[in-house]
PyMOL Python script that loads the backbone (N, CA, C, O; Angstrom):
from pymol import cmd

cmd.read_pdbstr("""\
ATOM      1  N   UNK A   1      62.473  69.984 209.687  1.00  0.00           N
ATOM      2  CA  UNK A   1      62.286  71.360 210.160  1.00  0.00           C
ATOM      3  C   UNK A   1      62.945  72.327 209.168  1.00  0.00           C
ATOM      4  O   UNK A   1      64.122  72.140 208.857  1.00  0.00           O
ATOM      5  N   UNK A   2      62.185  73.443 208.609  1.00  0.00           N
ATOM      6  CA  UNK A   2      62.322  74.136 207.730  1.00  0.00           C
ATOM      7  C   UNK A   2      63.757  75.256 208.642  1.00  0.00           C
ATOM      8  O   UNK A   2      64.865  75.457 208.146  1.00  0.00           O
ATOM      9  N   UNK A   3      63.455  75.603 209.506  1.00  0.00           N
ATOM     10  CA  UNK A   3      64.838  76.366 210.034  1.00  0.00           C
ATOM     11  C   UNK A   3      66.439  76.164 210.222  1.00  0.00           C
ATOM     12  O   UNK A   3      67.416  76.869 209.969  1.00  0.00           O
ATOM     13  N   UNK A   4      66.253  74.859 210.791  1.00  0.00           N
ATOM     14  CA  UNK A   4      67.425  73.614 210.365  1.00  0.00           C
ATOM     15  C   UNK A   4      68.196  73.883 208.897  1.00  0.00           C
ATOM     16  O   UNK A   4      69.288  74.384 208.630  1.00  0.00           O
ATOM     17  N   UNK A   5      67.303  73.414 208.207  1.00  0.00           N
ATOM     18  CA  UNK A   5      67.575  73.249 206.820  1.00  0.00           C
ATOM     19  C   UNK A   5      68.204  74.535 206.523  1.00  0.00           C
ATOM     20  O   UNK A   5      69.400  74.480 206.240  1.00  0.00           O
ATOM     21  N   UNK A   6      67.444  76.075 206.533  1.00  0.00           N
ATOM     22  CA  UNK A   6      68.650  76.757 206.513  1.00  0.00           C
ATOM     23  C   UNK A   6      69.620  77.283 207.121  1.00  0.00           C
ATOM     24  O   UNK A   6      70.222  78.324 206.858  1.00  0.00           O
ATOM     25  N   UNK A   7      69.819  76.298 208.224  1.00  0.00           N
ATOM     26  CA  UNK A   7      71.010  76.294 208.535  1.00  0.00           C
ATOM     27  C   UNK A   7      72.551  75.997 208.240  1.00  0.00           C
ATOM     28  O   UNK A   7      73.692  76.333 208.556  1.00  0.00           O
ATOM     29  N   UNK A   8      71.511  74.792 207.087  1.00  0.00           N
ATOM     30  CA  UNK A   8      72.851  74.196 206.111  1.00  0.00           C
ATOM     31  C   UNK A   8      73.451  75.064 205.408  1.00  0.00           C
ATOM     32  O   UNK A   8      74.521  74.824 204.847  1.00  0.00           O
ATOM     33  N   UNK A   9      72.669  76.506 205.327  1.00  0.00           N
ATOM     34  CA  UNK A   9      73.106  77.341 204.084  1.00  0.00           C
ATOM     35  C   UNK A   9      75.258  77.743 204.766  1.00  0.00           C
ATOM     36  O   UNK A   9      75.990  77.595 205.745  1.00  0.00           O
ATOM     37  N   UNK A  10      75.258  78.049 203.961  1.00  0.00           N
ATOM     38  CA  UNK A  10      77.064  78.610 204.505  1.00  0.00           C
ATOM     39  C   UNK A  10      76.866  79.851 205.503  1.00  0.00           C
ATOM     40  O   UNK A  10      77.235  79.936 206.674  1.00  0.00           O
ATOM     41  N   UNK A  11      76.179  80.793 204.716  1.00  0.00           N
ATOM     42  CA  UNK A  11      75.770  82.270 204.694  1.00  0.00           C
ATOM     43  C   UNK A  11      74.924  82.671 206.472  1.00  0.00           C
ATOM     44  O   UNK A  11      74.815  83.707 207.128  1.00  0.00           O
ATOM     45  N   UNK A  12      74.468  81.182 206.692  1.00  0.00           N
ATOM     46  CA  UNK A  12      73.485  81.221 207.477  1.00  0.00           C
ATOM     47  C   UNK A  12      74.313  80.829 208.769  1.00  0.00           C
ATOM     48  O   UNK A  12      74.383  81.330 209.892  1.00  0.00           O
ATOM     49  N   UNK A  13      74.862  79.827 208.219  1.00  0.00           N
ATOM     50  CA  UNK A  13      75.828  79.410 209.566  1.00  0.00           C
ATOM     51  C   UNK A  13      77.028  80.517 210.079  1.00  0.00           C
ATOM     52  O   UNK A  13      77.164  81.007 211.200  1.00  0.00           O
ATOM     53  N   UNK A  14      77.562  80.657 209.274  1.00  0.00           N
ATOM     54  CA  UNK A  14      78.305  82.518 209.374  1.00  0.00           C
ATOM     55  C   UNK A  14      77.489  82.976 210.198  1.00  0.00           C
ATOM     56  O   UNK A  14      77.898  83.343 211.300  1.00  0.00           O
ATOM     57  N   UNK A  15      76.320  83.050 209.902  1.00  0.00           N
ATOM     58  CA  UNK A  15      75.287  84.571 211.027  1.00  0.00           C
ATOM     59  C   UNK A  15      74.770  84.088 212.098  1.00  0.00           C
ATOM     60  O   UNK A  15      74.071  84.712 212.896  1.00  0.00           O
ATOM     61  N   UNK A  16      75.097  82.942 212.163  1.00  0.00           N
ATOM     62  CA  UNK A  16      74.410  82.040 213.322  1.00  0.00           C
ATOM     63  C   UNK A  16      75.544  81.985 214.315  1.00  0.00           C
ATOM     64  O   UNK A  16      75.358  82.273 215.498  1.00  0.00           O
ATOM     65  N   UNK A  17      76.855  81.575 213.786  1.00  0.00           N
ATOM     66  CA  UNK A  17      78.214  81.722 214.439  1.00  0.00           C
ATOM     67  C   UNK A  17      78.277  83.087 215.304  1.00  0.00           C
ATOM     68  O   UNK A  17      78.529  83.112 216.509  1.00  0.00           O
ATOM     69  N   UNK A  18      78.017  84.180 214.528  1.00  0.00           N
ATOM     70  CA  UNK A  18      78.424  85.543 214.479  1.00  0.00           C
ATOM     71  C   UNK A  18      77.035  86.174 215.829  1.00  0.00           C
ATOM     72  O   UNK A  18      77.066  86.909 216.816  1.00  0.00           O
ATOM     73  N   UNK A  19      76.342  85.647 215.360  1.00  0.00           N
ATOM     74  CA  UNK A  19      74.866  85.649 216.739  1.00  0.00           C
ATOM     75  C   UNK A  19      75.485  85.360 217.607  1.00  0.00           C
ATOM     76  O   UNK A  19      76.225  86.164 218.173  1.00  0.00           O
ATOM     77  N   UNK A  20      75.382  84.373 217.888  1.00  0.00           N
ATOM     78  CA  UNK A  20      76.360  83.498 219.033  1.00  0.00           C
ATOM     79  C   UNK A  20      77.523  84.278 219.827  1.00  0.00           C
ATOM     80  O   UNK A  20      77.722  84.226 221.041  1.00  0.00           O
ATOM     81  N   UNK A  21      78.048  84.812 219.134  1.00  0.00           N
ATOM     82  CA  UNK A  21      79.329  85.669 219.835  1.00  0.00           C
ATOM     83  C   UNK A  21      78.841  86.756 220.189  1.00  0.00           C
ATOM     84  O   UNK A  21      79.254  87.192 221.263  1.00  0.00           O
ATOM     85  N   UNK A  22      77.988  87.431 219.566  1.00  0.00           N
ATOM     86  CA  UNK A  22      77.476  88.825 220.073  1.00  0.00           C
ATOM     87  C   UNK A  22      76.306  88.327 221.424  1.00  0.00           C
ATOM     88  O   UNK A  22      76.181  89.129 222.350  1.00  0.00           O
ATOM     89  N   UNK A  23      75.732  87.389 221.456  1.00  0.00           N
ATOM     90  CA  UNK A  23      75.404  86.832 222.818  1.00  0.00           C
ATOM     91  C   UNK A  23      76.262  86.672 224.087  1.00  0.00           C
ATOM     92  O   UNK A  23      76.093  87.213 225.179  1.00  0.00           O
ATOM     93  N   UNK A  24      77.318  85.723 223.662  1.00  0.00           N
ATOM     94  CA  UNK A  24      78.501  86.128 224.499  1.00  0.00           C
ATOM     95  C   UNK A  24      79.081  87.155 225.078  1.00  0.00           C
ATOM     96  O   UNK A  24      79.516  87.193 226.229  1.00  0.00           O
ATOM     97  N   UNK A  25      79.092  88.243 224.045  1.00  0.00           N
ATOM     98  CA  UNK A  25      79.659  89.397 224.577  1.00  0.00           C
ATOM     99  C   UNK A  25      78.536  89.831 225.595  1.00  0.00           C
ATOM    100  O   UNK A  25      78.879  89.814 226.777  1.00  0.00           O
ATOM    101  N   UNK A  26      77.212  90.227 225.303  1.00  0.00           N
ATOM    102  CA  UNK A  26      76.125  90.402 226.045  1.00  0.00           C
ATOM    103  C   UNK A  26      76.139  90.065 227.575  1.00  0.00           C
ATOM    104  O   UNK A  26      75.922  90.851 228.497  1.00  0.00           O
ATOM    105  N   UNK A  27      76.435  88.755 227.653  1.00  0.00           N
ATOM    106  CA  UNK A  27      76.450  87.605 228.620  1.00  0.00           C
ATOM    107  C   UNK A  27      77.507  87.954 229.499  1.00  0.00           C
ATOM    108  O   UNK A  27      77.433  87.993 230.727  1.00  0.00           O
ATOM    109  N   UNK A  28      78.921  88.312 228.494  1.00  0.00           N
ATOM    110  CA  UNK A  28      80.030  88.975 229.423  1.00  0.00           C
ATOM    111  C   UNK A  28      79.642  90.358 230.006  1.00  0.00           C
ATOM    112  O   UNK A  28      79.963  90.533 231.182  1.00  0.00           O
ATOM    113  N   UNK A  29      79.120  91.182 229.487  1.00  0.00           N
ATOM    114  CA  UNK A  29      78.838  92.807 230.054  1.00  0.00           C
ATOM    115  C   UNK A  29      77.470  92.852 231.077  1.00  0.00           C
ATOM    116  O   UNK A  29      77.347  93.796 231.857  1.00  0.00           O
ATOM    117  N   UNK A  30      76.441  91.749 231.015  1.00  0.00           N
ATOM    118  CA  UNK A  30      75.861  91.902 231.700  1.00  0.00           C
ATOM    119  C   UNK A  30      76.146  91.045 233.572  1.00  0.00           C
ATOM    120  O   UNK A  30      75.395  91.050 234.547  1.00  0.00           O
ATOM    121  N   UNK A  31      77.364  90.497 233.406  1.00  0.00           N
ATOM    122  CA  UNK A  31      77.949  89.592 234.367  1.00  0.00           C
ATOM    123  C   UNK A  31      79.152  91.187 235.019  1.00  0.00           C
ATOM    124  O   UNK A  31      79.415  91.464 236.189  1.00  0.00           O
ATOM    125  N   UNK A  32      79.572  91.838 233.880  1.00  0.00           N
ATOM    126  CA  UNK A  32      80.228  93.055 234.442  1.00  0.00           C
ATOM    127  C   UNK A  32      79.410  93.971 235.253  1.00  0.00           C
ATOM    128  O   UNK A  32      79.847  94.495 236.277  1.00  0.00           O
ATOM    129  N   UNK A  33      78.257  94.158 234.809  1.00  0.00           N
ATOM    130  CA  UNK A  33      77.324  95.463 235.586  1.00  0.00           C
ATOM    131  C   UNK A  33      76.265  94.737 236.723  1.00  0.00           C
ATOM    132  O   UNK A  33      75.342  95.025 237.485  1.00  0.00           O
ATOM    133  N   UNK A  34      77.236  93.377 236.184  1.00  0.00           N
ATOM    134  CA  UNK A  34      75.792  92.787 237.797  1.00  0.00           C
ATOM    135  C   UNK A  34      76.723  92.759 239.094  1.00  0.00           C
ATOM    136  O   UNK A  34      76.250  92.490 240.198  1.00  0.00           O
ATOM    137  N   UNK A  35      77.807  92.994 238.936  1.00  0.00           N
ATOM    138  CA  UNK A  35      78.709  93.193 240.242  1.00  0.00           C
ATOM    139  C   UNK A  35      78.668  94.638 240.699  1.00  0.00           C
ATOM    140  O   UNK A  35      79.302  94.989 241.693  1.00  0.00           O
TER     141      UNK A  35
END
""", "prot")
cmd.dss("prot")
cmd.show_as("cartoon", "prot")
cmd.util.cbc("prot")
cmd.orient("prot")
């Protein structure tokens, strides 16, 4: 799988990490305004 693969990149995994957390945060604020 061509997407995988750049995942191996460094650059990529950084932004993939960095995705990931800004999901989280998302995940946290929308768990705040659902109460």
């Amino acid at each position: 799988d061509g997407f995988e693969c750049l995942l191996t990149e460094p650059e990529d995994r950084s932004w993939y990490r960095d995705g990931n957390d800004v999901i989280v945060e998302l995940n946290r604020l929308l768990e705040l305004t659902a109460k």
